[in-house]
C-alpha positions as CSV (number, residue, x, y, z in Angstrom):
1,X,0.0,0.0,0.0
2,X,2.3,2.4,1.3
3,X,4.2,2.3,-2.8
4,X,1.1,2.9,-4.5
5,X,0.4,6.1,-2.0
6,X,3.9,7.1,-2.5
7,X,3.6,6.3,-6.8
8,X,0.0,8.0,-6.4
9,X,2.0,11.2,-5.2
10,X,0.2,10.7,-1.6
11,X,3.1,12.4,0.7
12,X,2.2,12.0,4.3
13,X,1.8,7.7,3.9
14,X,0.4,7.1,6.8
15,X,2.9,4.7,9.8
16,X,2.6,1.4,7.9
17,X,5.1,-2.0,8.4
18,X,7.7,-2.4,5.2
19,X,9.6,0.3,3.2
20,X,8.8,1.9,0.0
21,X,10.7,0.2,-3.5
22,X,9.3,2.5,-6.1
23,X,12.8,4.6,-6.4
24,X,14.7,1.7,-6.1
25,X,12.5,0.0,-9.0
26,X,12.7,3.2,-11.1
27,X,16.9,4.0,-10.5
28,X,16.7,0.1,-12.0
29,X,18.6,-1.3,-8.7
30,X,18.0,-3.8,-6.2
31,X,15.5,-3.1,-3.4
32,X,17.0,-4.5,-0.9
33,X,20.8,-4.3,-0.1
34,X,21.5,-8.0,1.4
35,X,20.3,-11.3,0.7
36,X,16.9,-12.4,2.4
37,X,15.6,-16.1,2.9
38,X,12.3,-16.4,1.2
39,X,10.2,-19.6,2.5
40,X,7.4,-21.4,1.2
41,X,4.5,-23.7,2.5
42,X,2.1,-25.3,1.0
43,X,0.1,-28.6,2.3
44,X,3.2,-31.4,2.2
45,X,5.1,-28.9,0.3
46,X,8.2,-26.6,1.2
47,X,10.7,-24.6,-0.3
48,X,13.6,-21.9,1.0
49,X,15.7,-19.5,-1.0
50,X,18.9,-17.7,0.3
51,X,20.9,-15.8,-2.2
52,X,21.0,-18.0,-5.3
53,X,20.3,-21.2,-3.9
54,X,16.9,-23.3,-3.2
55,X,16.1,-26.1,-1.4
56,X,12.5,-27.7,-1.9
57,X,10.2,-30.7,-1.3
58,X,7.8,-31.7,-3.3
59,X,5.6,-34.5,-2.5
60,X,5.0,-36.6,-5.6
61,X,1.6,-37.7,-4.6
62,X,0.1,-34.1,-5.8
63,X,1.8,-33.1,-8.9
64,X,-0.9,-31.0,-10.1
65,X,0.2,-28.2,-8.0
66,X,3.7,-28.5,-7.7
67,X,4.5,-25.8,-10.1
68,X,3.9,-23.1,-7.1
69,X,7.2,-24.9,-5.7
70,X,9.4,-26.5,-8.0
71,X,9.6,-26.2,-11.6
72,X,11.3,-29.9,-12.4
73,X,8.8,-33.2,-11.9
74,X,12.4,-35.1,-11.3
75,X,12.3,-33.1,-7.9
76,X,9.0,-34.7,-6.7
77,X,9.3,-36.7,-4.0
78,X,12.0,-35.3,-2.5
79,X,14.0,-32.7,-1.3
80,X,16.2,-31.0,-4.6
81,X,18.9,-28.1,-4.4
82,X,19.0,-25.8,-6.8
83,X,21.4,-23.4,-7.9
84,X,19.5,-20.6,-9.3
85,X,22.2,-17.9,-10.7
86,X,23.2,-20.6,-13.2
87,X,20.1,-23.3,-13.3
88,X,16.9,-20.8,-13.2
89,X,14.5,-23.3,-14.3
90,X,15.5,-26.0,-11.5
91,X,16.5,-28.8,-13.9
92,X,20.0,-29.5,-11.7
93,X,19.8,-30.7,-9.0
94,X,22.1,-30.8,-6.6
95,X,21.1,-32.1,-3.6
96,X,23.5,-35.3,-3.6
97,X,26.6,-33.5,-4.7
98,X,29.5,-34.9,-2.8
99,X,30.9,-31.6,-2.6
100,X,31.3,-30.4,0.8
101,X,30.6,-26.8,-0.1
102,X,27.1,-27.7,-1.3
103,X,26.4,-30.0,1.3
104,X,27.2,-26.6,4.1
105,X,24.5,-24.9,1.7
106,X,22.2,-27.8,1.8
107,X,22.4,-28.3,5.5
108,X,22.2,-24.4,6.5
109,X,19.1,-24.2,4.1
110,X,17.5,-26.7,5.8
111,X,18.8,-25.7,9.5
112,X,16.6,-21.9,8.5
113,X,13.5,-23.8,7.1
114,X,13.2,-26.2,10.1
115,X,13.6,-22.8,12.8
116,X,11.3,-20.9,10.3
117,X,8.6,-23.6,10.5
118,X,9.6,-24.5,14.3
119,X,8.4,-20.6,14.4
120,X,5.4,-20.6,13.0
């Protein structure tokens, strides 16, 4: 709300929760200075996103409605990593990498989900 009063030319917005993005959107840079974990929820499904990288579970049982999660039916059924700077349409996954550094990634992902839902 408290962009559209500020795109609408409304100067006194009134004392509302958030910040406005519509310079940052206009200047053409990022709205937010430092990485933020996104989660997701969604009956049997979850997904987090830090930076570039997201971890997800999909059940299979439900595929019809997966899409709002994961973007790659190979993912259904259990939980997929995803490297999103260089595999935007989730069709990598990385998830069993032996690499250690993906496994940190893989294990702090699912370290903020589990407080996140443990939170809520």
């Amino acid at each position: 709300i408290r962009d559209r009063l500020e795109a609408a030319g409304v100067g006194n917005t009134p004392q509302l929760r958030g910040f406005p993005i519509t310079k940052a959107v206009a200047e053409g840079r990022p709205v937010l200075n430092a990485p933020r974990t996104l989660y997701w929820r969604f009956n049997n499904f979850w997904a987090v996103r830090h930076g570039d990288w997201k971890l997800v579970f999909s059940n299979r049982g439900q595929q019809n409605i997966t899409s709002q999660i994961v973007f790659n039916d190979d993912a259904l059924g259990k939980i997929a990593l995803f490297n999103l700077a260089v595999d935007p349409s989730e069709m990598n996954d990385l998830a069993d990498s032996t690499d250690p550094a993906i496994q940190a990634i893989r294990a702090d992902l699912q370290a903020r989900f589990d407080a996140w839902e443990a939170a809520h």
